[in-house]
N, C-alpha and C positions, 0 to 999 in steps of 0.2 A: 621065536617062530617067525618066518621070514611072511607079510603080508603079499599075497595072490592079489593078482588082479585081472580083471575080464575085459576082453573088448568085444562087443557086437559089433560084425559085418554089416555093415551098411550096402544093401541091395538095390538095384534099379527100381524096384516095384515100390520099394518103402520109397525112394527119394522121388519119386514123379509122384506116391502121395503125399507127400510133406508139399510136395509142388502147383500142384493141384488142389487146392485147400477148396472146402466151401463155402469157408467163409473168404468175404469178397475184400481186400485191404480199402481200409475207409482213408476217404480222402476230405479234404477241407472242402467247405460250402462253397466257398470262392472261385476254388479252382476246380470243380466237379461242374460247376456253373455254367463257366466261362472257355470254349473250346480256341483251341490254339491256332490263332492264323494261319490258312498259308502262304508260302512264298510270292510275292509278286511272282506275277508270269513273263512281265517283259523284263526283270533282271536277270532270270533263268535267260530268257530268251539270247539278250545281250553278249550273257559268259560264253553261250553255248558256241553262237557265230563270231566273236573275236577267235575262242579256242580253234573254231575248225576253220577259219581265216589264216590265226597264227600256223597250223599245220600245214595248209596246202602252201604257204607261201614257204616255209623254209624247207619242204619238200621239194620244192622246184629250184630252192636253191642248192640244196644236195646235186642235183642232177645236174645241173652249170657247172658247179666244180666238178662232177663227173667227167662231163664232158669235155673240161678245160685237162683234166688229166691222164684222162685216157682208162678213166675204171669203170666200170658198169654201173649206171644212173642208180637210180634208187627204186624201187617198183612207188607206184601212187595210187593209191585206191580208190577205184573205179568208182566203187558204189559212196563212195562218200560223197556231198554238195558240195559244186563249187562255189566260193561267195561270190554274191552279189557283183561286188564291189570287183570281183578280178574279172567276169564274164563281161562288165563292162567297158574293163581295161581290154577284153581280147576284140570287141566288138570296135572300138574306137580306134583298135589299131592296125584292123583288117581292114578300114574304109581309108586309110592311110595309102597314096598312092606309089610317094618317092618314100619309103622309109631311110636309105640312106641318109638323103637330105633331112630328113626328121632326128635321126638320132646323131649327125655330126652338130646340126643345130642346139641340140641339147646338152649332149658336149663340150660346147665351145662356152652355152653361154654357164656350164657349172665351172669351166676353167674360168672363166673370167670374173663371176662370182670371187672364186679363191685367190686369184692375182687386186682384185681390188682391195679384199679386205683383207691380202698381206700388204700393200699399198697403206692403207689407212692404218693398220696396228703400228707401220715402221715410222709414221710421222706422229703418231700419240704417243707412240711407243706401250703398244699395249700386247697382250698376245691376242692369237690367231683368233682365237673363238669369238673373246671382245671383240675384236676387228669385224667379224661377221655378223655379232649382233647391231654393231655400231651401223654395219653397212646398212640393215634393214630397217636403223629405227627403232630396235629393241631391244633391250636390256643393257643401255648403257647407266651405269652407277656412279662415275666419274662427276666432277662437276663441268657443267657447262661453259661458265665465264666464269675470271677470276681476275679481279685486278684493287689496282692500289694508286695512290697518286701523292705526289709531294709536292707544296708551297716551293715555287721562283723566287729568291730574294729581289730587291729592288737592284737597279745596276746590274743584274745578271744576264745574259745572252744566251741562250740556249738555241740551237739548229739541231732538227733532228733527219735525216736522211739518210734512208735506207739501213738502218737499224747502228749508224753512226750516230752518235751525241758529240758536239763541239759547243763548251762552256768557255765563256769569256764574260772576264773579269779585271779589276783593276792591276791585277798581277799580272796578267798574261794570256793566253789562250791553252784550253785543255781538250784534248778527246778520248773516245773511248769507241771500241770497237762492239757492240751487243751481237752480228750477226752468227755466233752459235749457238742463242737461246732461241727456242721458239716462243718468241715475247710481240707482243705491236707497242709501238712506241708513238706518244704522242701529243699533241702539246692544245690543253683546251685552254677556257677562261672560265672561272669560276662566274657563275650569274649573280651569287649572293653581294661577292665583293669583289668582281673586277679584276682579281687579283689574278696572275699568266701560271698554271699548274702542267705537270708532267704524270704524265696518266701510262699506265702500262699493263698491258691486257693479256689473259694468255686463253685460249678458247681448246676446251676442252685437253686439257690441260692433265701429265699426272700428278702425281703429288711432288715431284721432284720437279718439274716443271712449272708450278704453284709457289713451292719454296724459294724459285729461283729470281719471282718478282721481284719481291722486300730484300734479295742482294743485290739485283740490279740499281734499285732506288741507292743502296748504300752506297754502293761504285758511283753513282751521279751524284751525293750531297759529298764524298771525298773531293772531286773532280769542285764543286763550287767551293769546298773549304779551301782548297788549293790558291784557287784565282781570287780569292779573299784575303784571307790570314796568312799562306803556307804552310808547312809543315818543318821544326826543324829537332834535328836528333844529335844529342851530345853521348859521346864516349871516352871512356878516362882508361888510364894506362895502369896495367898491376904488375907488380912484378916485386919480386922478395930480393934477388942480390945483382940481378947487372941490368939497369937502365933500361926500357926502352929510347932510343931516340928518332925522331919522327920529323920531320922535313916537307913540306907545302911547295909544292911542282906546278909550272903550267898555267898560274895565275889561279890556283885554288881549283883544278880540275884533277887535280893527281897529289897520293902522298908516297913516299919512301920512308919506309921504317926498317932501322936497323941496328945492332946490337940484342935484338930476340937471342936470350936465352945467353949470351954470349956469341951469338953466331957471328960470322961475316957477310953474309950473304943479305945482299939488299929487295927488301921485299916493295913492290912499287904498284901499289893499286889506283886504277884509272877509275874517277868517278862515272858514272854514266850520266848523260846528256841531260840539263840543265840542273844540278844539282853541284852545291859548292859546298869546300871546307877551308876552313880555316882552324888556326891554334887557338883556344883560346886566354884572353889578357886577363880573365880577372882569377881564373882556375889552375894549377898547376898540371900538367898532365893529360889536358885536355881537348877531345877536338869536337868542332861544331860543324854538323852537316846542314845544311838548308836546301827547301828546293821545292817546286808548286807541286808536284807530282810524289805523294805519297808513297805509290810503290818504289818509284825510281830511288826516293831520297832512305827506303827503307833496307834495298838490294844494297845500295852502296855502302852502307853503316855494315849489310851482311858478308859483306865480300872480304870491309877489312877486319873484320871478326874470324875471317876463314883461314886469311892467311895467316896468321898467329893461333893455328893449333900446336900445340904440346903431342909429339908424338915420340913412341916408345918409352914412354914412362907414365906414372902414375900421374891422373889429372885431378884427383882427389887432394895429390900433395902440389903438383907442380900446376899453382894456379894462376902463373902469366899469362898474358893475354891483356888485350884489346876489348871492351866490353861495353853495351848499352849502356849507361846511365839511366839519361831522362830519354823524353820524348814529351811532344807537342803541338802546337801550330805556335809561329812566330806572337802572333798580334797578341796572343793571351799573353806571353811571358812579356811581351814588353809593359 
């Protein structure tokens, strides 16, 4: 026998009495006690006149573009407050006599505002915004000064001008060209010990501009190790079945090499400007570049490294060529 079951309709009358109870829901001592604050009045106050502030004002911005477009404004509500704050902007600018003059001045000086502190972003190299806060004064995160400084050996000469450095030394004289860093260069005495230092500043500065001190300093103790010790760089000859042979041109300013590969063709590389090679006597297969000028003496070792590439074949197998050895400054190796 299959179980029945009943449901009672639940009616309005029964559920407003169930609602309705007389007995009263008890609540804790505590909070039966203790009645619940209300709102501050001046933060209502606050919400209430920003809100109707933010309305009227992009209400009337509606109606600008309206008007710049040719569609019918926006309606504005009569009965709402105007704020404060804009009936004394209407009031300030009705006593206004030349307003043209008033609003090209204002104009002129928000362009100029924008042109200086694209100005200042393209020499920190920062963007626009920075550039504008930089301009006011505020919210620059960057650092302000950053510098570094390196000990003058004794015997060394340093000049510095116009963001030229010329080192002279017992070897010769060296320069260097710094102006496409944004650096100051410059030559103090230390107070403690007298002793002639090279200081280099970079003011407000980015982080690239920062990094570029501590290479500048590098580029200046090259340029003293030069006019001191030199630098000088050996390369040795490789080659599995046909000889290179290599010839000293020009009083040691020029070499010819030839037999590469079995070729005929004479390869003749010009060293660059004061940098010398010779064969040398105590190595077989050897040549010695020398020369104050680091870079110079490093090009020339790469030049004749260039022209004895191996091409259209495997360089994996075919490993002729012309190749660095060592590297140095003279005065150590002697």
């Amino acid at each position: 026998m299959a179980a029945s079951t009943t449901s009672t309709p639940l009616s309005l009358s029964s559920s407003s009495a169930l609602i309705n109870a007389k007995a009263p829901p008890r609540l804790p001592a505590a909070a039966a006690a203790v009645p619940a604050p209300p709102p501050p009045p001046s933060t209502v106050h606050s919400h209430s006149h920003l809100a109707k502030t933010t309305a009227y004002c992009r209400k009337i911005g509606r109606n600008v573009t309206a008007m710049a477009t040719g569609e019918a404004p926006a309606e504005v509500v009569t009965d709402a407050e105007t704020p404060e704050i804009v009936i004394k902007i209407q009031e300030a600018w009705e006593k206004v006599e030349d307003k043209y003059a008033v609003t090209s001045l204002a104009v002129a000086g928000a362009v100029g505002l924008v042109a200086c502190a694209g100005v200042i972003s393209a020499i920190d190299k920062l963007p626009l915004i920075p550039g504008v806060l930089e301009l006011v004064g505020i919210g620059y995160t960057g650092t302000i000064l950053s510098s570094d400084t390196m000990d003058i050996p004794n015997g060394i000469k340093i000049k510095v001008k116009a963001k030229v450095i010329e080192v002279e030394g017992p070897r010769g004289k060296l320069s260097r060209n710094f102006k496409h860093l944004n650096l100051d260069f410059q030559l103090i005495t230390d107070e403690a010990t007298g002793n002639k230092k090279l200081k280099v500043d970079a003011w407000f500065g980015s982080r690239k501009t920062t990094a570029a001190i501590r290479t500048a300093l590098s580029h200046v103790q090259n340029l003293i190790n030069g006019v001191t010790k030199g630098y000088r760089y050996k390369m040795r000859f490789v080659y599995a079945h046909f000889p290179i042979n290599a010839s000293i041109t020009g009083s040691g300013t020029a070499i010819e090499i030839r037999n590469f590969l079995g070729e005929k063709k004479v390869r003749k590389v010009d060293m660059l400007e004061g940098v010398s090679i010779v064969r040398s006597e105590k190595v077989k297969d050897e040549l010695v570049l020398e020369g104050n000028d680091v870079e110079l003496v490093s090009r020339s070792a790469a030049l004749i490294n260039q022209k004895c590439h191996v091409k259209n074949k495997d360089i994996r197998k075919f490993l002729d060529g012309i190749y660095v050895s060592e590297k140095g400054a003279i005065a150590e190796e002697e």
